[in-house]
N, CA, C and O atoms as a GROMACS GRO file, in nm:
protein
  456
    1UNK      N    1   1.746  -1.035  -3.479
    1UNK     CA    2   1.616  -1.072  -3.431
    1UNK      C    3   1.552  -0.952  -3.362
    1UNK      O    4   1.624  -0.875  -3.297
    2UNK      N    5   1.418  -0.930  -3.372
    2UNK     CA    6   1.372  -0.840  -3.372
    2UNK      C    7   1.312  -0.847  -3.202
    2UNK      O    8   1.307  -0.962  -3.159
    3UNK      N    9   1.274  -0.754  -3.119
    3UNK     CA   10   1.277  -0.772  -2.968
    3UNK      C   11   1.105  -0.717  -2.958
    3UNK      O   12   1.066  -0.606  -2.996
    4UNK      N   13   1.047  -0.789  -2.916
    4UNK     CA   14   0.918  -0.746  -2.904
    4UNK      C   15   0.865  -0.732  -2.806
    4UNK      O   16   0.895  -0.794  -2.703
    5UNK      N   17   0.744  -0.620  -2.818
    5UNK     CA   18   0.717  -0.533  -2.700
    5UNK      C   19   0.599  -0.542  -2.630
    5UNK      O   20   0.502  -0.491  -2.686
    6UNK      N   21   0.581  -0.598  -2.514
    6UNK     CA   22   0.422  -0.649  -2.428
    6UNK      C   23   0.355  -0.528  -2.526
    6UNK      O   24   0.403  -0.423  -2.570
    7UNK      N   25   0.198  -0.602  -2.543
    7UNK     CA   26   0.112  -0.469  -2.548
    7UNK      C   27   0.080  -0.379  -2.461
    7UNK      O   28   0.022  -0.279  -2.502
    8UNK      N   29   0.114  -0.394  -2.303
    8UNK     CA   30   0.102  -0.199  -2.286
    8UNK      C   31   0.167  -0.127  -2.281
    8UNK      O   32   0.136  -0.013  -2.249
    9UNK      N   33   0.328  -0.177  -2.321
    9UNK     CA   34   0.416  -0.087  -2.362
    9UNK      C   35   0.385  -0.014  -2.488
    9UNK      O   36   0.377   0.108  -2.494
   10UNK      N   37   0.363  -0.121  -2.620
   10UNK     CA   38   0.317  -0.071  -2.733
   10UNK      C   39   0.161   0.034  -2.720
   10UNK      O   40   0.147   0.132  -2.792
   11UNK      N   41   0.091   0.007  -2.653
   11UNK     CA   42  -0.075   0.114  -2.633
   11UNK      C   43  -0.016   0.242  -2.542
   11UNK      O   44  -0.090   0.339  -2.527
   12UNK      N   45   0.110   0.243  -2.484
   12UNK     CA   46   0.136   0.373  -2.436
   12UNK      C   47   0.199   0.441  -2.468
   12UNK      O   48   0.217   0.550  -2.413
   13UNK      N   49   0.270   0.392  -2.597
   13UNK     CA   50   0.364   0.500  -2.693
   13UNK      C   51   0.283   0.610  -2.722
   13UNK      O   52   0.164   0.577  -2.731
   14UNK      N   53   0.309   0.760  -2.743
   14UNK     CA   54   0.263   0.847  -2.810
   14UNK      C   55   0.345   0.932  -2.901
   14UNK      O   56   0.462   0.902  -2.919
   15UNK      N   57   0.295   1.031  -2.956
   15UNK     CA   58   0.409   1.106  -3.044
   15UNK      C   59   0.538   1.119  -3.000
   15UNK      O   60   0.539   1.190  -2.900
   16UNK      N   61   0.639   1.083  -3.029
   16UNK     CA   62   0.801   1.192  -2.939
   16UNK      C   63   0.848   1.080  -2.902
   16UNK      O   64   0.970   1.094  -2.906
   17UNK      N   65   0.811   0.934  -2.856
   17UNK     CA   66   0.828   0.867  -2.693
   17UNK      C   67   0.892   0.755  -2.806
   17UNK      O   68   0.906   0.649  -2.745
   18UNK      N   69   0.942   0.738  -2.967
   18UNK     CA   70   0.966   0.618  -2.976
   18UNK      C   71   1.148   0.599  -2.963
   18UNK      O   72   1.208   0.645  -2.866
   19UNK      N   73   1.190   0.553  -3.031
   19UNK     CA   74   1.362   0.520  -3.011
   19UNK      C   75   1.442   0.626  -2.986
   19UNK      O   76   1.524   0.626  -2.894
   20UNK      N   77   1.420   0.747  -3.086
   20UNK     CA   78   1.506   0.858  -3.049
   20UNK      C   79   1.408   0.946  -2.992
   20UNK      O   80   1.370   1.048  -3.048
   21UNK      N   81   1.361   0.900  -2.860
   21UNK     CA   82   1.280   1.048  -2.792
   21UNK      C   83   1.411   1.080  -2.684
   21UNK      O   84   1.385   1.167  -2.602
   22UNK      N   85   1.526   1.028  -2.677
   22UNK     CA   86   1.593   1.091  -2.574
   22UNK      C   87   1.643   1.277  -2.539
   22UNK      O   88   1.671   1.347  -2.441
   23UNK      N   89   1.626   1.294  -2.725
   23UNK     CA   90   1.657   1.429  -2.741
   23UNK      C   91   1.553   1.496  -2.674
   23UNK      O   92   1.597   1.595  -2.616
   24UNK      N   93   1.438   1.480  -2.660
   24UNK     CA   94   1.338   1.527  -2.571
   24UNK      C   95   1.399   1.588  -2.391
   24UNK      O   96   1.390   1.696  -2.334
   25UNK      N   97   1.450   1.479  -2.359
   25UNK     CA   98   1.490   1.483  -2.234
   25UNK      C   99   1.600   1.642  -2.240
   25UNK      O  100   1.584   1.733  -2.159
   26UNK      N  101   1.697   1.645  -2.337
   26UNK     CA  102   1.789   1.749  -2.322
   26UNK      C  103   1.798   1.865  -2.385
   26UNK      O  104   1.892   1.945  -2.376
   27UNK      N  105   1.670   1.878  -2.469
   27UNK     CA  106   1.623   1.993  -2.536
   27UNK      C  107   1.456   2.038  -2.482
   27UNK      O  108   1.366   1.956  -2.464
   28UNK      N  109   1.447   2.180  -2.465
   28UNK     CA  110   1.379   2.211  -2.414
   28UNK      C  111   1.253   2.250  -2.549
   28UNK      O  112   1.134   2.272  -2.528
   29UNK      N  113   1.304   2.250  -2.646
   29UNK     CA  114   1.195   2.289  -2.750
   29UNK      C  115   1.160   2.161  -2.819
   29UNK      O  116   1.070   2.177  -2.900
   30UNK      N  117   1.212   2.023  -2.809
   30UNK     CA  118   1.216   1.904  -2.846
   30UNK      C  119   1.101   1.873  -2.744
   30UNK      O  120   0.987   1.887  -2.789
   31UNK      N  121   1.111   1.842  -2.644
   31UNK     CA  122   0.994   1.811  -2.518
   31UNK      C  123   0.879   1.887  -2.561
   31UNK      O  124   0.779   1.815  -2.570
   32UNK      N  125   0.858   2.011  -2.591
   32UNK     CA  126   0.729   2.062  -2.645
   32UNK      C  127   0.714   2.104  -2.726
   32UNK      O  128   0.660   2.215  -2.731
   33UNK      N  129   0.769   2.011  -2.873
   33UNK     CA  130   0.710   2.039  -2.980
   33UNK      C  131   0.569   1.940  -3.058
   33UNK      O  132   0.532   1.824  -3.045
   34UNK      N  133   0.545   1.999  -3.098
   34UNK     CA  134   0.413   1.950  -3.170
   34UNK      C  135   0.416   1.870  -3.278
   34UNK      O  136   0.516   1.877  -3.349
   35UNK      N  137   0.317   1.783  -3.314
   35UNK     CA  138   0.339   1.708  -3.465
   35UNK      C  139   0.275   1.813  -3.512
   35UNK      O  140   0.196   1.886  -3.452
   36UNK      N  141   0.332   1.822  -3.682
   36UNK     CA  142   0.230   1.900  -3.771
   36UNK      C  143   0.218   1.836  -3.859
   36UNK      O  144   0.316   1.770  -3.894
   37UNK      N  145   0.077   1.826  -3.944
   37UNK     CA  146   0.016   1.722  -4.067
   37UNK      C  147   0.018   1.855  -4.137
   37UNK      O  148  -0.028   1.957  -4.085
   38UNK      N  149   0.074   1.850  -4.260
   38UNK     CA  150   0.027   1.890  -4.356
   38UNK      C  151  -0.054   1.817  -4.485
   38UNK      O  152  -0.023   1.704  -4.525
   39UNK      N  153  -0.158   1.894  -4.544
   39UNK     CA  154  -0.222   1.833  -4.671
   39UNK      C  155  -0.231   1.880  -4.780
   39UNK      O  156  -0.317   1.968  -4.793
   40UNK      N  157  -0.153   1.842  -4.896
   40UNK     CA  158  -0.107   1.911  -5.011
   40UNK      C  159  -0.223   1.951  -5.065
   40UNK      O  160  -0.223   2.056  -5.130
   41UNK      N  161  -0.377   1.857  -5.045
   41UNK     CA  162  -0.479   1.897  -5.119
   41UNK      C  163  -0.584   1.973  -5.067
   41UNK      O  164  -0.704   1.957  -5.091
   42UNK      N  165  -0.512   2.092  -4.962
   42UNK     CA  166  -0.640   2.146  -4.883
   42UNK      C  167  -0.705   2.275  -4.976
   42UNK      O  168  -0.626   2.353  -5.029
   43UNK      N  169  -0.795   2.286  -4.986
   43UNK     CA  170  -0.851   2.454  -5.133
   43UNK      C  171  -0.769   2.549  -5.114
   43UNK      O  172  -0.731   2.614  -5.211
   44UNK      N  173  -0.720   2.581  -4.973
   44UNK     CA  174  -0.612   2.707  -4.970
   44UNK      C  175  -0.520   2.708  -4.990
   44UNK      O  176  -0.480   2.823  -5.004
   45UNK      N  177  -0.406   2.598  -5.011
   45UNK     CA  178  -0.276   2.590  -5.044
   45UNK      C  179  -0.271   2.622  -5.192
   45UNK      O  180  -0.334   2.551  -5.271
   46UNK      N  181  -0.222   2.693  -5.221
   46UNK     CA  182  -0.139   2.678  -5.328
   46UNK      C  183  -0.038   2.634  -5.391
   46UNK      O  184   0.052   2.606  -5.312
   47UNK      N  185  -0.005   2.612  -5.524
   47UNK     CA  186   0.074   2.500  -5.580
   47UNK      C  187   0.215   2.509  -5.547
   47UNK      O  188   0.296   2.416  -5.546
   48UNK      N  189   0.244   2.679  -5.512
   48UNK     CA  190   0.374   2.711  -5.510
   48UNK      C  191   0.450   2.679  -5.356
   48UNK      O  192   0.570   2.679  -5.330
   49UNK      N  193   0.326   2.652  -5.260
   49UNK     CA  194   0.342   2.626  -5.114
   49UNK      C  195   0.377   2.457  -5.112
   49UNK      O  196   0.442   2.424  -5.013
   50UNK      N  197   0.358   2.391  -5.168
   50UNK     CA  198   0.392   2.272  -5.196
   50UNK      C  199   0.509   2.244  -5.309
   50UNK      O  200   0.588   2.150  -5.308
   51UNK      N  201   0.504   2.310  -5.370
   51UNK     CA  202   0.699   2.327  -5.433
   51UNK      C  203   0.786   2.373  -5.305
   51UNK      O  204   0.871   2.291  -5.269
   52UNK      N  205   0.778   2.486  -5.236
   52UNK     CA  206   0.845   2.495  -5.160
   52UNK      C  207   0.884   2.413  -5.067
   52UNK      O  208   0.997   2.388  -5.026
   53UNK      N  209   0.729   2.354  -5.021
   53UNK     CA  210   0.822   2.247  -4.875
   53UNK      C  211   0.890   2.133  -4.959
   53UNK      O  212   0.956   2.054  -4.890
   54UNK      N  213   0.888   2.111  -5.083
   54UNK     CA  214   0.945   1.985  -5.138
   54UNK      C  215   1.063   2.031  -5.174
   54UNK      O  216   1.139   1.935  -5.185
   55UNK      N  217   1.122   2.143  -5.202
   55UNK     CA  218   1.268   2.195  -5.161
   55UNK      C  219   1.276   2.224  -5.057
   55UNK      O  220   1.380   2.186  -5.002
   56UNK      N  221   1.212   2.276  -5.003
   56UNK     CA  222   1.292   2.275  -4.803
   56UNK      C  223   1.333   2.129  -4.804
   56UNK      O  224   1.424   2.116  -4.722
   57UNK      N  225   1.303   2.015  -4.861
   57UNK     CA  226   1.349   1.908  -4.827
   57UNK      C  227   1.432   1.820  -4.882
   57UNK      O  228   1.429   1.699  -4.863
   58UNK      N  229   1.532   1.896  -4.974
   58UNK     CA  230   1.633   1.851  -5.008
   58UNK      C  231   1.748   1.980  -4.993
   58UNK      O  232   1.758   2.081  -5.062
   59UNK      N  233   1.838   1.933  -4.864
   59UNK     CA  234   1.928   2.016  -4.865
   59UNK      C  235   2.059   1.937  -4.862
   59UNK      O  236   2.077   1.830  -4.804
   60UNK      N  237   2.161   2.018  -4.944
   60UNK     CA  238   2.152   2.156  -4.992
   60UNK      C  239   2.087   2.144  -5.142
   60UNK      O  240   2.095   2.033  -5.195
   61UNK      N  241   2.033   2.232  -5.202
   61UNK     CA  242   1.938   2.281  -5.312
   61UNK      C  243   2.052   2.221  -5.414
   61UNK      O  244   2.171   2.241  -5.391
   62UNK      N  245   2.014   2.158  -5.510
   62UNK     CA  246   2.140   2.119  -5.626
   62UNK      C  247   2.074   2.176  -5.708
   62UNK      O  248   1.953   2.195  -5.723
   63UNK      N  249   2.187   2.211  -5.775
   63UNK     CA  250   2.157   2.321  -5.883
   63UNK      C  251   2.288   2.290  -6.057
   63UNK      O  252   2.407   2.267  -6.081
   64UNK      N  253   2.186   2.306  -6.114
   64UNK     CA  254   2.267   2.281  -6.247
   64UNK      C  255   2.281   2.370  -6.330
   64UNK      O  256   2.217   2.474  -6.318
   65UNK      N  257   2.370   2.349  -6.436
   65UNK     CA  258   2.382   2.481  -6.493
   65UNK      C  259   2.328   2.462  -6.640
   65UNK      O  260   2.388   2.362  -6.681
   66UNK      N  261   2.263   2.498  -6.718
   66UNK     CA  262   2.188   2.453  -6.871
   66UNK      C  263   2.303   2.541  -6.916
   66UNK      O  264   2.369   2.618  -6.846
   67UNK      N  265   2.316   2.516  -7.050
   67UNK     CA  266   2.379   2.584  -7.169
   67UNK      C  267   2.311   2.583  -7.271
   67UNK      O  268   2.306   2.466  -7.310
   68UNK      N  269   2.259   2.645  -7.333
   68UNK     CA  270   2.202   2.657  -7.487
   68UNK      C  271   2.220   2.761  -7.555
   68UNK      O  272   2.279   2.861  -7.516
   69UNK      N  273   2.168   2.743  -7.667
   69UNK     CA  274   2.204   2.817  -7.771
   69UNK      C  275   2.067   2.844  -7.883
   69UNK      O  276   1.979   2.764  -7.913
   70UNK      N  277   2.086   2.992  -7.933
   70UNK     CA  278   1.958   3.014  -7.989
   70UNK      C  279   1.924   2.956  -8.109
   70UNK      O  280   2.026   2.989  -8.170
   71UNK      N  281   1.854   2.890  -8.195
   71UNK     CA  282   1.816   2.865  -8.298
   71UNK      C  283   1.900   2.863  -8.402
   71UNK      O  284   1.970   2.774  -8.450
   72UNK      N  285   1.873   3.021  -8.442
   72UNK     CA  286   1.988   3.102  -8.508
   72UNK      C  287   2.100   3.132  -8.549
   72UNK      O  288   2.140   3.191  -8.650
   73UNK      N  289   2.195   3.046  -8.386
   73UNK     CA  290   2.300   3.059  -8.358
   73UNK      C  291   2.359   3.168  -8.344
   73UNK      O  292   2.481   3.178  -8.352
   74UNK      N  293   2.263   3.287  -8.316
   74UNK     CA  294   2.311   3.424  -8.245
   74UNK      C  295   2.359   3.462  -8.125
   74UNK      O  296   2.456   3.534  -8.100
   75UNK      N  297   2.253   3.384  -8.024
   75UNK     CA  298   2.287   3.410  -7.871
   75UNK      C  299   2.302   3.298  -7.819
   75UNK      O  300   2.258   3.198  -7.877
   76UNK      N  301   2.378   3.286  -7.680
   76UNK     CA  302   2.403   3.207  -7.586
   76UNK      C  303   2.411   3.187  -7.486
   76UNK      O  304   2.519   3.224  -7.439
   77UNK      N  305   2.312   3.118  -7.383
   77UNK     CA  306   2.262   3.131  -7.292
   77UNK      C  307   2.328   3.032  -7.130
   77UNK      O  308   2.356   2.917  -7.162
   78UNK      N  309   2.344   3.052  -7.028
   78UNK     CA  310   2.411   3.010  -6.916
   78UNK      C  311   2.297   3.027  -6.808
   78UNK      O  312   2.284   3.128  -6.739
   79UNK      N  313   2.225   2.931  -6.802
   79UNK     CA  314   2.078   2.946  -6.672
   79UNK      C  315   2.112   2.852  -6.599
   79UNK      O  316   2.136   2.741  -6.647
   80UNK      N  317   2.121   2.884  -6.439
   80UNK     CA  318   2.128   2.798  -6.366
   80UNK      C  319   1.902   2.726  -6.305
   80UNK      O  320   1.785   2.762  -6.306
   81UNK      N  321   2.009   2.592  -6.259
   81UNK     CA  322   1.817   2.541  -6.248
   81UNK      C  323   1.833   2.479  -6.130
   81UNK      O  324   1.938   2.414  -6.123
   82UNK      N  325   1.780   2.478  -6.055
   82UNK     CA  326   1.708   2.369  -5.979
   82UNK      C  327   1.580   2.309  -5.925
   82UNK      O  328   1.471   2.366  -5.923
   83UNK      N  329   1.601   2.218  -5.893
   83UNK     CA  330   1.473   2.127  -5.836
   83UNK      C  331   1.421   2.052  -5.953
   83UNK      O  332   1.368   1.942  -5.951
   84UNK      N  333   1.445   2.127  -6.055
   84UNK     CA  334   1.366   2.052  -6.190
   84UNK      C  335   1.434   1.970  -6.267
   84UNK      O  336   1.387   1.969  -6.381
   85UNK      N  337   1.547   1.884  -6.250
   85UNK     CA  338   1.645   1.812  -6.292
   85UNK      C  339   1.709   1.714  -6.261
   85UNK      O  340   1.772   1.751  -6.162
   86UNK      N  341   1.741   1.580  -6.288
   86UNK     CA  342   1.726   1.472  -6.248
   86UNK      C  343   1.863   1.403  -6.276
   86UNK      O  344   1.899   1.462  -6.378
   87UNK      N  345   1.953   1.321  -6.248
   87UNK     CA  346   2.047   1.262  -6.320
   87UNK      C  347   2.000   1.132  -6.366
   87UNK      O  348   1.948   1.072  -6.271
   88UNK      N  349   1.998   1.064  -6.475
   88UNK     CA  350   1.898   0.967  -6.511
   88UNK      C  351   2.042   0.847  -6.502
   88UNK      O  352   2.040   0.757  -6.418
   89UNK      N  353   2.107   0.857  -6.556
   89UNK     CA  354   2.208   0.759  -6.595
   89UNK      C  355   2.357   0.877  -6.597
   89UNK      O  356   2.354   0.999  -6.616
   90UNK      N  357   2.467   0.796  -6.574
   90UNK     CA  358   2.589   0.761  -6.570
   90UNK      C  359   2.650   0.735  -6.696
   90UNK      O  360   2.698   0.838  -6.745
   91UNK      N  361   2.664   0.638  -6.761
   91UNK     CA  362   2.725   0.566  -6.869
   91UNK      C  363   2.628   0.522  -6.967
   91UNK      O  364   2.580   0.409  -6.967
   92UNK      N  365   2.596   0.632  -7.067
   92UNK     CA  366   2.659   0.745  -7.116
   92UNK      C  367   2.548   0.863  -6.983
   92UNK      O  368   2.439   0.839  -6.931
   93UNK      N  369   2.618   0.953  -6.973
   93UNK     CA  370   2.562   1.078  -6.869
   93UNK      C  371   2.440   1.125  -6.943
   93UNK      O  372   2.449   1.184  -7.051
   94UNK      N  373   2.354   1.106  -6.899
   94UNK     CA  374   2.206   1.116  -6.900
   94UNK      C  375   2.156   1.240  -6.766
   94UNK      O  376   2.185   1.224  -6.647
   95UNK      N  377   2.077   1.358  -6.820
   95UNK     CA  378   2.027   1.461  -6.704
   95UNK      C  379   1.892   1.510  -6.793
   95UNK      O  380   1.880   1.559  -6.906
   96UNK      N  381   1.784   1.468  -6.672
   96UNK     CA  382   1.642   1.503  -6.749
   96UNK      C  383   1.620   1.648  -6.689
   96UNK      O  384   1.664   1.664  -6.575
   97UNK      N  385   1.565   1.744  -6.742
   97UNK     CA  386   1.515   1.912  -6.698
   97UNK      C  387   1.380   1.855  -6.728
   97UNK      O  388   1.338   1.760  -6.794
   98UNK      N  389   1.325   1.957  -6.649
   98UNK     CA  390   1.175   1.990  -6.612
   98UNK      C  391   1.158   2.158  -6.648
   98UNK      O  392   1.203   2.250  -6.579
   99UNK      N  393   1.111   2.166  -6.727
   99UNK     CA  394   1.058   2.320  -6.737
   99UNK      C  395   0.952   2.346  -6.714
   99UNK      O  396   0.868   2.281  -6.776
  100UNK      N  397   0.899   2.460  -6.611
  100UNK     CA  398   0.758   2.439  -6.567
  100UNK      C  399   0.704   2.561  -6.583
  100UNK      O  400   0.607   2.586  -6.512
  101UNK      N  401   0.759   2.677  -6.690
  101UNK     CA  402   0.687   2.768  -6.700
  101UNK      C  403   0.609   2.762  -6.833
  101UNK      O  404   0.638   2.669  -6.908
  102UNK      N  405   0.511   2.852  -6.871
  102UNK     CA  406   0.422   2.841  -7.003
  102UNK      C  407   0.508   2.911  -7.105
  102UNK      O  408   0.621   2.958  -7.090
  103UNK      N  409   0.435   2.910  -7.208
  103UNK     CA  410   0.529   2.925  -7.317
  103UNK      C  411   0.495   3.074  -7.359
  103UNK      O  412   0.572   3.134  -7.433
  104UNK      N  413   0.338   3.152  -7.295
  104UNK     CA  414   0.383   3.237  -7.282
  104UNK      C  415   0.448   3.361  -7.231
  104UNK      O  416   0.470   3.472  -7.278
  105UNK      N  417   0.482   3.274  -7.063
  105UNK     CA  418   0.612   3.327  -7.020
  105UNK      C  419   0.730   3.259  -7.014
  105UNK      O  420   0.793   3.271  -6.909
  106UNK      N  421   0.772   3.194  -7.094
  106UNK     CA  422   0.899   3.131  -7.171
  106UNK      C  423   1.015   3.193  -7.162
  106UNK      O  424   1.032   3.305  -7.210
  107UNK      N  425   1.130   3.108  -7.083
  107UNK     CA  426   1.250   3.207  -7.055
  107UNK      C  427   1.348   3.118  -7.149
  107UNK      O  428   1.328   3.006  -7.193
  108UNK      N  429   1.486   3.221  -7.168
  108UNK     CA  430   1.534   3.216  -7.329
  108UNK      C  431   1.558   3.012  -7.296
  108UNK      O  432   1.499   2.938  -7.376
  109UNK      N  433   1.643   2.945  -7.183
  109UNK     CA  434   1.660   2.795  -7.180
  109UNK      C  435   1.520   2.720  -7.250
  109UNK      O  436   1.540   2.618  -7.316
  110UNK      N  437   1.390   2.768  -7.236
  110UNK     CA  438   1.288   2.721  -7.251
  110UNK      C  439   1.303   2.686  -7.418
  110UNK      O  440   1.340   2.580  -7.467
  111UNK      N  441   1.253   2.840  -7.503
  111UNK     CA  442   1.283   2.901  -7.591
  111UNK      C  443   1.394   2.834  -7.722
  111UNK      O  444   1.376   2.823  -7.844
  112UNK      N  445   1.521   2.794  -7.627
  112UNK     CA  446   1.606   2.743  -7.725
  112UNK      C  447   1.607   2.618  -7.728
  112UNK      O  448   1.682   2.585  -7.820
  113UNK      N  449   1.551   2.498  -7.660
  113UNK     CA  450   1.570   2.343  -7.661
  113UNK      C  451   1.414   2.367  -7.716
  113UNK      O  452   1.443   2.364  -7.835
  114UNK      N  453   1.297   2.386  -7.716
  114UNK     CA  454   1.170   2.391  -7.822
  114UNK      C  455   1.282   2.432  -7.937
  114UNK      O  456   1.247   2.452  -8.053
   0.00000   0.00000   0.00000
């Protein structure tokens, strides 16, 4: 059961002050830190500034390893990837890639699954 809170307890909460503000009390950079908003759609960001914080936010970085092979069957290739890869299913093992460069800067993993 859920414990509910007079309203001027609730109208005097502010940033920092809810369940875990105790760390506040025993950290000195916790007590005066700031909220920060970011907005993925502001004109100055760029696309690559918003890939990044979306890996800053999976740690640690998983990383997979592709194997392919050329067309031809001449060369053979070992590229590690991340961020762009998914495990879809288990039984049978299912892993989706994301390739996000153009084709005409196309690296050889790209190259050999086209």
């Amino acid at each position: 059961m859920a414990t509910e809170h007079p309203p001027t307890e609730a109208a005097a909460r502010t940033f920092g002050s809810g369940p875990n503000h105790t760390h506040a009390r025993v950290s000195a950079s916790a007590a005066t830190a700031k909220h920060i908003a970011i907005d993925p759609f502001t004109s100055d960001r760029k696309i690559m500034d918003n890939g990044k914080l979306l890996v800053s936010g999976v740690v640690p970085p998983l990383i997979a390893f592709i194997s392919t092979r050329s067309h031809d069957g001449t060369s053979e290739n070992l590229a590690p990837m991340s961020f762009f890869f998914q495990m879809v299913n288990v039984d049978p093992p299912i892993l989706v890639v994301g390739l996000s460069s153009s084709m005409a800067e196309a690296k050889d993993t790209s190259i050999d699954l086209l």
